[in-house]
ROMILO-378689 format. One record per residue: residue number from 1; x, y, z of N, C-alpha, C, O in turn; residue in three letters. Coordinates in nm, 2 decimals, padded with zeros to 4 digits. Atoms other than C-alpha are relative to their C-alpha. Layout:
N
+-----+--------+--------+--------+--------+--------+--------+--------+--------+--------+--------+--------+--------+-----+
|   i |   n.xx |   n.yy |   n.zz |  ca.xx |  ca.yy |  ca.zz |   c.xx |   c.yy |   c.zz |   o.xx |   o.yy |   o.zz |  aa |
+-----+--------+--------+--------+--------+--------+--------+--------+--------+--------+--------+--------+--------+-----+
| NUM |      X |      Y |      Z |      X |      Y |      Z |      X |      Y |      Z |      X |      Y |      Z | ALA |
...
+-----+--------+--------+--------+--------+--------+--------+--------+--------+--------+--------+--------+--------+-----+
//
This chain:
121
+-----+--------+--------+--------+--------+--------+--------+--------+--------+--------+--------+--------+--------+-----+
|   i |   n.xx |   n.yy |   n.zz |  ca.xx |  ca.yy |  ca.zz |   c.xx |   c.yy |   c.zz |   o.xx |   o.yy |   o.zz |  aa |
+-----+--------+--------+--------+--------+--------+--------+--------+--------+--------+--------+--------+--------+-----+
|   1 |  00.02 |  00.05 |  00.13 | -00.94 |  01.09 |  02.09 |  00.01 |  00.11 | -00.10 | -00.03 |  00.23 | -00.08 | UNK |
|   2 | -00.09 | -00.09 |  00.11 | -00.79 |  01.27 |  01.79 | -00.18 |  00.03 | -00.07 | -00.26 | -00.06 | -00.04 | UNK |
|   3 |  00.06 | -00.02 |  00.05 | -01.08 |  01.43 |  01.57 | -00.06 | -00.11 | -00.12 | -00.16 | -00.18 | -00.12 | UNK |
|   4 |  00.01 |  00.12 |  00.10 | -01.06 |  01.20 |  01.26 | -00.04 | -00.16 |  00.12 | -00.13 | -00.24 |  00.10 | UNK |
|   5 |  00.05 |  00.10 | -00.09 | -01.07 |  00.91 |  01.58 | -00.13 | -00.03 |  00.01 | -00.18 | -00.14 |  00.01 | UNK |
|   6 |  00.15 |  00.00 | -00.04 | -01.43 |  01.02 |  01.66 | -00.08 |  00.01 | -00.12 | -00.20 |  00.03 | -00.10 | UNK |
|   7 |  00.09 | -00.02 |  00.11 | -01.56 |  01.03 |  01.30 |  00.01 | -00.19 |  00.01 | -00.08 | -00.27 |  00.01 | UNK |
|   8 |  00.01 |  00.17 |  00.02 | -01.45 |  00.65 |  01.29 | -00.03 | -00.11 |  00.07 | -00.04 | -00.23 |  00.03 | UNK |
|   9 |  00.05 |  00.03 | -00.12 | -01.56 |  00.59 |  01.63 | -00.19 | -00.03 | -00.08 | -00.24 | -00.13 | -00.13 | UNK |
|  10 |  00.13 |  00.03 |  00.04 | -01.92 |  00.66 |  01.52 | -00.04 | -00.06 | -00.13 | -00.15 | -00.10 | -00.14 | UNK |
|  11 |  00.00 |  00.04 |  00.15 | -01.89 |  00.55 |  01.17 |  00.00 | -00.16 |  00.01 | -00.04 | -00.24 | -00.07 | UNK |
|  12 | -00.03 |  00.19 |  00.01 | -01.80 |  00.17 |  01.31 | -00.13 | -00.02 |  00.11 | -00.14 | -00.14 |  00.14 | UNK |
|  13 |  00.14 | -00.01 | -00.08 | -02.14 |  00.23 |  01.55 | -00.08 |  00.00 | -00.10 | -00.18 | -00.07 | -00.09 | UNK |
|  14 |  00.13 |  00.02 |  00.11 | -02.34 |  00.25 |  01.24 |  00.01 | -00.13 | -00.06 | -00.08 | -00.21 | -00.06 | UNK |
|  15 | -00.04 |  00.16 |  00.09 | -02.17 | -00.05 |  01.05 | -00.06 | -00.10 |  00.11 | -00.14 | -00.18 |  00.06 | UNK |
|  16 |  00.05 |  00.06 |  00.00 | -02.25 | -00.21 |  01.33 | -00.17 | -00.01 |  00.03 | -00.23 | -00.11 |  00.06 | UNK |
|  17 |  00.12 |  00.00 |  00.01 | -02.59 | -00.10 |  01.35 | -00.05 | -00.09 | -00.10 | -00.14 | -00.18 | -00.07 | UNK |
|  18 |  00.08 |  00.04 |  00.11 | -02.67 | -00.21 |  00.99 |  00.05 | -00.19 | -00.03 |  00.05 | -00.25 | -00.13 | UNK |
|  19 | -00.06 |  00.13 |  00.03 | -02.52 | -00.56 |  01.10 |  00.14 | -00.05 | -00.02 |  00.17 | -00.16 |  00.00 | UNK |
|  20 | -00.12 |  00.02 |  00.06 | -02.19 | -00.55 |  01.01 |  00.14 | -00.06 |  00.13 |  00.20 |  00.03 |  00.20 | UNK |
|  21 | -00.09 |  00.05 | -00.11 | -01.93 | -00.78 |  01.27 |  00.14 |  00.13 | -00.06 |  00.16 |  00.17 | -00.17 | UNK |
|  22 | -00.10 | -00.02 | -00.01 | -01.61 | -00.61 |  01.33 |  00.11 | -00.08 |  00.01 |  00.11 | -00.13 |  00.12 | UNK |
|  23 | -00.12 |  00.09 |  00.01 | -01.28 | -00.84 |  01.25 |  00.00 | -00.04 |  00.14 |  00.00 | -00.16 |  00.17 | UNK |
|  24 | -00.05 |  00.07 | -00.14 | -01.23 | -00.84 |  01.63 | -00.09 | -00.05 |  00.08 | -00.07 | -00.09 |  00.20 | UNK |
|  25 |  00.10 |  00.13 | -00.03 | -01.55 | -01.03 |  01.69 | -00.04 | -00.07 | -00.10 | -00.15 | -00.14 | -00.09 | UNK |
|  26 |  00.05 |  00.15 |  00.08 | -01.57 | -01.25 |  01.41 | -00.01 | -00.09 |  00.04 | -00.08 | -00.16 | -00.03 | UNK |
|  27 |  00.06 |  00.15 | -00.07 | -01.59 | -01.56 |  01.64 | -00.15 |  00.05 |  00.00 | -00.21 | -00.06 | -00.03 | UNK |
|  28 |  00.12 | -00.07 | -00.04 | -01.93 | -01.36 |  01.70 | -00.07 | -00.06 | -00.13 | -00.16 | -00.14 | -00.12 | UNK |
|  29 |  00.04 |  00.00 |  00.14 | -02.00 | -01.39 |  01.35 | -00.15 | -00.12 | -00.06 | -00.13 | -00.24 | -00.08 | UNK |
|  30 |  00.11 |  00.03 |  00.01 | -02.36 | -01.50 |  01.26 | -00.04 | -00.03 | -00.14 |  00.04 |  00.01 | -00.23 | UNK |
|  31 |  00.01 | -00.02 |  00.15 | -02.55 | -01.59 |  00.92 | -00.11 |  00.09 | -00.01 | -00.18 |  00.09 | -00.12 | UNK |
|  32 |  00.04 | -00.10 |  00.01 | -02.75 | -01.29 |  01.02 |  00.06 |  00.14 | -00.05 |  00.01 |  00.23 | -00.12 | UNK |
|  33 | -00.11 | -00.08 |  00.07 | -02.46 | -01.09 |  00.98 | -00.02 |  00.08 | -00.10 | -00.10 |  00.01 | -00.15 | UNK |
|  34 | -00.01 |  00.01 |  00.17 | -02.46 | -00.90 |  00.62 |  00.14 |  00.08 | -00.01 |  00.18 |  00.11 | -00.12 | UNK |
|  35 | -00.12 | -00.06 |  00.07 | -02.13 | -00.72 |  00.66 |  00.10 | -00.06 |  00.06 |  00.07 | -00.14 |  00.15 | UNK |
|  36 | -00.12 |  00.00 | -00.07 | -01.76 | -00.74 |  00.78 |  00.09 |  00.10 | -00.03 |  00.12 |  00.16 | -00.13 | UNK |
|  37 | -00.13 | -00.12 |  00.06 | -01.49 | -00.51 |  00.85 |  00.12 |  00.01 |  00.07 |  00.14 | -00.07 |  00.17 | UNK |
|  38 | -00.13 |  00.02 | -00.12 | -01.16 | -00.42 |  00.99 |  00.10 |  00.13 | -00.05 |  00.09 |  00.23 | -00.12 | UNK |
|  39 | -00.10 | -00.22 |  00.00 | -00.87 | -00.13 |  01.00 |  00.12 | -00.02 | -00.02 |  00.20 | -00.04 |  00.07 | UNK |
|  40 | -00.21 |  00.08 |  00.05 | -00.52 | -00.24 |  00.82 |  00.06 |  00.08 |  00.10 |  00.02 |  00.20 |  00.11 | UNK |
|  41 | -00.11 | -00.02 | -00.09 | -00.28 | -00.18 |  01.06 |  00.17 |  00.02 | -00.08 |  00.25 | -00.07 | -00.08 | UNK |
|  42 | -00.10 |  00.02 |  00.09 | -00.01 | -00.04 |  00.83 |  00.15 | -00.01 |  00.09 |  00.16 |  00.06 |  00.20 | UNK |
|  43 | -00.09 |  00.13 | -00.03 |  00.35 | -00.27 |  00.91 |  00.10 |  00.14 | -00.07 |  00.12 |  00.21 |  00.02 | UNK |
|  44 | -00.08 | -00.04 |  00.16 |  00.55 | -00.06 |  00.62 |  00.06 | -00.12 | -00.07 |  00.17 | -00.13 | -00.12 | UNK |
|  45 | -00.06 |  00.15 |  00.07 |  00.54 | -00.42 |  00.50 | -00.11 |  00.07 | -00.16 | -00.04 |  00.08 | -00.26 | UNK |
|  46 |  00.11 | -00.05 |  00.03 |  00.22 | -00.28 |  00.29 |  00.01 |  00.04 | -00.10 |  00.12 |  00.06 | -00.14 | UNK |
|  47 |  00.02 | -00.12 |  00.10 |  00.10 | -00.08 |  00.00 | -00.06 |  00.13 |  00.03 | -00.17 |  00.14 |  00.08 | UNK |
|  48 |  00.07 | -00.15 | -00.06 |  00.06 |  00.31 |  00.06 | -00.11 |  00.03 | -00.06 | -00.15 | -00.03 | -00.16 | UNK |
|  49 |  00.12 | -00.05 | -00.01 | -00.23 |  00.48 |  00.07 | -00.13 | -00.11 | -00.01 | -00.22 | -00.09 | -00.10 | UNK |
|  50 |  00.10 |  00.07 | -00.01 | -00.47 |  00.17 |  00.19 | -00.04 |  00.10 |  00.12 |  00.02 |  00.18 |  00.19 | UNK |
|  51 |  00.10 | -00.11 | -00.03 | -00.78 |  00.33 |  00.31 |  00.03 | -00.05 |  00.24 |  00.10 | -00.12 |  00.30 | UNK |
|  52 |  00.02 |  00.07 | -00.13 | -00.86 |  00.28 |  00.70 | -00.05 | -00.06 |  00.07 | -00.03 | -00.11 |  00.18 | UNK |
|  53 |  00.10 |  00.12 | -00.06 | -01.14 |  00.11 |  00.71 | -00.02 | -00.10 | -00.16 | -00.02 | -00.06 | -00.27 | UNK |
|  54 |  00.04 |  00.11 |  00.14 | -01.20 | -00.19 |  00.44 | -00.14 | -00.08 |  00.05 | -00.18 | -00.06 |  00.16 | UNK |
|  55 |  00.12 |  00.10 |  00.00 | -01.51 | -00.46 |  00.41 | -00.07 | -00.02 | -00.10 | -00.05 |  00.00 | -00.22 | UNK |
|  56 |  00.11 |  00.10 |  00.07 | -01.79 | -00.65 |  00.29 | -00.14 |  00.09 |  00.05 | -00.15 |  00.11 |  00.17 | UNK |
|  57 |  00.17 |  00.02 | -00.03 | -02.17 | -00.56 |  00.31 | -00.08 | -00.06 | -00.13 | -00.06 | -00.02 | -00.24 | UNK |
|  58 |  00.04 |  00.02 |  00.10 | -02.38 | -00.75 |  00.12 |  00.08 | -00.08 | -00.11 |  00.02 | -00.10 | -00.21 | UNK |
|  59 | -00.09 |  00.05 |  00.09 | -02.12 | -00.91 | -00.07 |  00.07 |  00.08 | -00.09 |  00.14 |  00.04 | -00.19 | UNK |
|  60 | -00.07 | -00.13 |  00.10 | -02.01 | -00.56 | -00.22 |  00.15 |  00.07 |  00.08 |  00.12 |  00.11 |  00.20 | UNK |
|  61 | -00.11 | -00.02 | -00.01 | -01.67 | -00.45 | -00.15 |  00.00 |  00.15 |  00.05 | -00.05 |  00.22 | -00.03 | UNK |
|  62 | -00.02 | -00.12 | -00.04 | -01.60 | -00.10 |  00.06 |  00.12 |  00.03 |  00.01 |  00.20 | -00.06 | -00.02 | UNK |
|  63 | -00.12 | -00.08 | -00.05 | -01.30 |  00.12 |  00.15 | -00.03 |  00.13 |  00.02 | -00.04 |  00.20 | -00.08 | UNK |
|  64 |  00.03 | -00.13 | -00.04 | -01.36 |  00.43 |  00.35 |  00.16 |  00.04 |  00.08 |  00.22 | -00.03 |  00.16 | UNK |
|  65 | -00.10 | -00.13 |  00.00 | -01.07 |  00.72 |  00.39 | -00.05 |  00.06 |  00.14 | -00.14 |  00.14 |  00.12 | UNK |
|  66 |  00.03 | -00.11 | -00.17 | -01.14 |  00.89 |  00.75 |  00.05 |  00.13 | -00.03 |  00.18 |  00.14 | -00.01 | UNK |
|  67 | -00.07 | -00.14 | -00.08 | -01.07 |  01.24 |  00.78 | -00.06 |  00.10 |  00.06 | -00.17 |  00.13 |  00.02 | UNK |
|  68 |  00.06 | -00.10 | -00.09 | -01.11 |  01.50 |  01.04 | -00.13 |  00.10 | -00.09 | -00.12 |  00.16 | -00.19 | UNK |
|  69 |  00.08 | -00.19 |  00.08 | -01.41 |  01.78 |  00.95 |  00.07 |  00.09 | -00.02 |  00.18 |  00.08 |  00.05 | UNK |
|  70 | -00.10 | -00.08 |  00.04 | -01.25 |  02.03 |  00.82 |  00.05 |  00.00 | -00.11 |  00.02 |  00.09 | -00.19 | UNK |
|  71 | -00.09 | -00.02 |  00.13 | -01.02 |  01.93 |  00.53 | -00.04 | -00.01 | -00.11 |  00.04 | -00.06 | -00.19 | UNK |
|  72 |  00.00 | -00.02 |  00.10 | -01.24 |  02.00 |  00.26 |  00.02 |  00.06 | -00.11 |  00.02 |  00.02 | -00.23 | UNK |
|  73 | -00.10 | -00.07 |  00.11 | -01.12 |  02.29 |  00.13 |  00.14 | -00.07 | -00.05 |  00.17 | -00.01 | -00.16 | UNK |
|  74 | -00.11 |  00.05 |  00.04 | -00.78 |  02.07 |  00.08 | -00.03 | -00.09 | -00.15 | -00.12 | -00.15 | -00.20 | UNK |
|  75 | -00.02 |  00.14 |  00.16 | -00.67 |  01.88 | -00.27 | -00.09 | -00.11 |  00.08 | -00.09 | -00.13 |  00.20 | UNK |
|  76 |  00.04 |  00.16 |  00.02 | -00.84 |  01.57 | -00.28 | -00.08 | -00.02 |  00.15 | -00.13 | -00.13 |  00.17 | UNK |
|  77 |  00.06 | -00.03 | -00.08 | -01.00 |  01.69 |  00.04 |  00.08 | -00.07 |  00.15 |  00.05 | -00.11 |  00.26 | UNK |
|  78 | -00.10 |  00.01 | -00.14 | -00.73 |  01.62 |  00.27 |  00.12 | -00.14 | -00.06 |  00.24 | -00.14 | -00.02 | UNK |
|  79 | -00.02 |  00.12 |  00.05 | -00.63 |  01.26 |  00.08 |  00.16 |  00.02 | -00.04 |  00.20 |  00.12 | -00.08 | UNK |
|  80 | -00.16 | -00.02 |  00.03 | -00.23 |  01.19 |  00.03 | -00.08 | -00.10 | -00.17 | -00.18 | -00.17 | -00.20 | UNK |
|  81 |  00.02 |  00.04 |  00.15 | -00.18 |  01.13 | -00.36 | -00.04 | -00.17 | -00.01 | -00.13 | -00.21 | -00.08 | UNK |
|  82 |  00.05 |  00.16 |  00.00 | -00.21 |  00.70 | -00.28 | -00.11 |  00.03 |  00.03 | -00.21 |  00.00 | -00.04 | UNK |
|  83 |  00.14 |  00.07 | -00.03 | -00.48 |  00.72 | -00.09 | -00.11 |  00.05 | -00.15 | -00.19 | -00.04 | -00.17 | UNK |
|  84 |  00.02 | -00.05 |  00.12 | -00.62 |  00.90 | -00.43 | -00.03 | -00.12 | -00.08 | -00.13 | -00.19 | -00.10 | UNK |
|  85 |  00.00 |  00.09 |  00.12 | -00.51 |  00.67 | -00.66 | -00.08 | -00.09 |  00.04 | -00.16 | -00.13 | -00.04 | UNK |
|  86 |  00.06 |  00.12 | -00.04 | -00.65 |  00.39 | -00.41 | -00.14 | -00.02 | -00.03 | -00.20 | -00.12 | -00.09 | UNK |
|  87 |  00.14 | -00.03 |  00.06 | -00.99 |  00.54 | -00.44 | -00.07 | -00.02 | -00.12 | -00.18 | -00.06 | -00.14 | UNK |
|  88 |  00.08 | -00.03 |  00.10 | -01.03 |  00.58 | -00.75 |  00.02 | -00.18 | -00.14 | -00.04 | -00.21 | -00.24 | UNK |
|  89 |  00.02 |  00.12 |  00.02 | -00.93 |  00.23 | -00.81 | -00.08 | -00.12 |  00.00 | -00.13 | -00.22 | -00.06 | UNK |
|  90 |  00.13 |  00.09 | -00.06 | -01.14 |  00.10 | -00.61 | -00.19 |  00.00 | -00.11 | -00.27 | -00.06 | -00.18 | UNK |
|  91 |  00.14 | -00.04 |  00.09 | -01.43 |  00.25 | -00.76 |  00.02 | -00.05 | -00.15 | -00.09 | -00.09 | -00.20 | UNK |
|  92 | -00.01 |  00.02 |  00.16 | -01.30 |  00.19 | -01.12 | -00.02 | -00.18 | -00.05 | -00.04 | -00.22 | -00.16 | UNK |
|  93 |  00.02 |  00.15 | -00.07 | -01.31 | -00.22 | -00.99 | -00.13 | -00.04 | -00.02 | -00.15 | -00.15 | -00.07 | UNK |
|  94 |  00.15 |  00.01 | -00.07 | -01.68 | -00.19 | -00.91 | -00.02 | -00.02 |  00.17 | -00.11 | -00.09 |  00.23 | UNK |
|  95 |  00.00 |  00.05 | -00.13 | -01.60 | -00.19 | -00.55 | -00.05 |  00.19 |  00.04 | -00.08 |  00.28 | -00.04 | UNK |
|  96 |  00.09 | -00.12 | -00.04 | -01.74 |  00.12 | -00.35 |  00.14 |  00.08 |  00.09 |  00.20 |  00.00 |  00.16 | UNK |
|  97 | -00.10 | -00.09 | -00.06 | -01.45 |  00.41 | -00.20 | -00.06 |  00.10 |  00.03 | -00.14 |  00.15 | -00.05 | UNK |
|  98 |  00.04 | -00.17 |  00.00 | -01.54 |  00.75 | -00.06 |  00.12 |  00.02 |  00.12 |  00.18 | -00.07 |  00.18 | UNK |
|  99 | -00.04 | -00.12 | -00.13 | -01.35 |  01.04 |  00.19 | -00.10 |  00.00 |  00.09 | -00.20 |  00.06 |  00.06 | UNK |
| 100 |  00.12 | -00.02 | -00.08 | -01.57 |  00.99 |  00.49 |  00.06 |  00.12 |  00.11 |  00.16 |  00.07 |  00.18 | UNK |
| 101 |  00.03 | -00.05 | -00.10 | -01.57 |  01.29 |  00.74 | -00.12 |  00.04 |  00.13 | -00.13 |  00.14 |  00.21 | UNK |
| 102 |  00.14 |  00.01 | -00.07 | -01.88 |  01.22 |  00.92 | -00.14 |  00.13 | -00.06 | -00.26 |  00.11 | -00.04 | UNK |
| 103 |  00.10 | -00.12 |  00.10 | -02.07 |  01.56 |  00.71 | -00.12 | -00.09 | -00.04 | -00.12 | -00.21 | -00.07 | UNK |
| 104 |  00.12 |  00.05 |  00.05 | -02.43 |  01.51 |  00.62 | -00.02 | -00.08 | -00.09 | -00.08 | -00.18 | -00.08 | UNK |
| 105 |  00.00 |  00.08 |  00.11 | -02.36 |  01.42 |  00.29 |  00.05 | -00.10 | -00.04 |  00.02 | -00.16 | -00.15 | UNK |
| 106 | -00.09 |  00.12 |  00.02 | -02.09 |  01.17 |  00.36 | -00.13 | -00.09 |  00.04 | -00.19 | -00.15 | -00.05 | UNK |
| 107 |  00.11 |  00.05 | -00.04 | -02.37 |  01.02 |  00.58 | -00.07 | -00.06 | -00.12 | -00.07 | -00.18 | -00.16 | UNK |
| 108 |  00.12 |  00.04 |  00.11 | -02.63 |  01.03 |  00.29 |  00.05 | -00.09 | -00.09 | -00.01 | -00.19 | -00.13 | UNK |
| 109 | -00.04 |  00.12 |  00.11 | -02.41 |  00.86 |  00.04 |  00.06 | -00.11 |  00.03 |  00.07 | -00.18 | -00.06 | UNK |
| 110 | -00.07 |  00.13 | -00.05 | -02.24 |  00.58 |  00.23 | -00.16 | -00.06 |  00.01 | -00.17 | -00.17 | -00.05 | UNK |
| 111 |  00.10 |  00.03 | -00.05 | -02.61 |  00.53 |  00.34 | -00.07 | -00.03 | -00.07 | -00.14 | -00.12 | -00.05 | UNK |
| 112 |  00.05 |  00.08 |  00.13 | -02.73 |  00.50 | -00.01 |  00.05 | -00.14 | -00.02 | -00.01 | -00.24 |  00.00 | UNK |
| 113 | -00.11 |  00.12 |  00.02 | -02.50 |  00.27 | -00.08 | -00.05 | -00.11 |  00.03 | -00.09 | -00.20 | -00.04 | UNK |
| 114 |  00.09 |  00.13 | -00.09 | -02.64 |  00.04 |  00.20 | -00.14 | -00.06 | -00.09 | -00.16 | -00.17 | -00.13 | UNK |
| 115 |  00.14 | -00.01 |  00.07 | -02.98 |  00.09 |  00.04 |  00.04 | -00.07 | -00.13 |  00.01 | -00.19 | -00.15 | UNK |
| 116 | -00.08 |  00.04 |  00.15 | -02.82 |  00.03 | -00.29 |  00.00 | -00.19 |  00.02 | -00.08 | -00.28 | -00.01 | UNK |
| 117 | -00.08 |  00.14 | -00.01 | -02.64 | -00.29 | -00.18 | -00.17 | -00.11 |  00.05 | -00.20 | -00.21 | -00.01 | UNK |
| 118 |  00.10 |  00.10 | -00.06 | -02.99 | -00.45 |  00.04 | -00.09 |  00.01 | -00.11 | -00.16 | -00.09 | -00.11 | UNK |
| 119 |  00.08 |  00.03 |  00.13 | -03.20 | -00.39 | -00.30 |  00.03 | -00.09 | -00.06 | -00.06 | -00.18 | -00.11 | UNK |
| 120 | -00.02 |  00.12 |  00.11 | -03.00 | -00.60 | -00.49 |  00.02 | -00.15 |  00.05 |  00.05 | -00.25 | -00.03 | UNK |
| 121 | -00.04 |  00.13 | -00.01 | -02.98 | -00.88 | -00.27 | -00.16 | -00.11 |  00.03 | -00.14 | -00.24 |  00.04 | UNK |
+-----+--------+--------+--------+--------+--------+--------+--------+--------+--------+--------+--------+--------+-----+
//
C-alpha cells in the first residue's frame, strides 16, 4: 500500500466510525446512518482535479484531497493546480474541502467539522 493509500485506508475507518456507509455497502444503508461516501474513479471521461474522496455527513457536502505525509512543504501542499481550484470551490459553495494527510491537525479540523455538522442538526 502506497503511503497516501494508508492515510485513506484509516481516514475511511473513521468515516466509518462516525457512521458514515461506504458507496460499496449502500444496500447496508440504514436511517441510522448520518453520512455517505465514495472514491470517483477517474474514466478521463471526467473533470480534473476531482478530490478522492467525496460525500455527505449530516447533509453537508465534503471533498477530501489525500496526500502522502510529507508534501507540505510543496505549493498548495502537494495539490495539482485543479485539484486547487476544486478546493477552493468547493468551499466558496458552502460545501467543506481540505488536503488531508492524516497530521494532527488535519485530524482536528476534519473532526471539527463533524462536531460542527452534528450541532446543527
Amino acid at each position: 500500500m502506497t503511503p497516501e493509500g494508508a492515510v485513506k485506508t484509516a481516514h475511511a475507518k473513521y468515516l466509518q466510525a462516525i457512521s458514515c456507509v461506504p458507496a460499496a455497502k449502500a444496500a447496508l444503508a440504514t436511517k441510522a446512518h448520518k453520512g455517505y461516501y465514495f472514491d470517483p474513479v477517474p474514466t478521463g471521461m471526467g473533470v480534473g482535479g476531482v478530490h478522492d474522496r467525496q460525500g455527505h455527513f449530516m447533509g453537508r457536502y465534503f471533498s477530501i484531497e489525500y496526500k502522502a505525509p510529507g508534501r507540505r512543504g510543496e505549493e498548495n501542499r502537494g495539490m495539482t493546480p485543479q485539484q486547487k481550484h476544486q478546493l477552493d470551490a468547493i468551499n466558496l459553495s458552502g460545501g467543506f474541502a481540505m488536503v488531508y494527510d492524516g497530521g494532527e491537525d488535519d485530524r482536528v479540523k476534519f473532526e471539527g467539522w463533524v462536531r460542527e455538522c452534528n450541532q446543527k442538526s
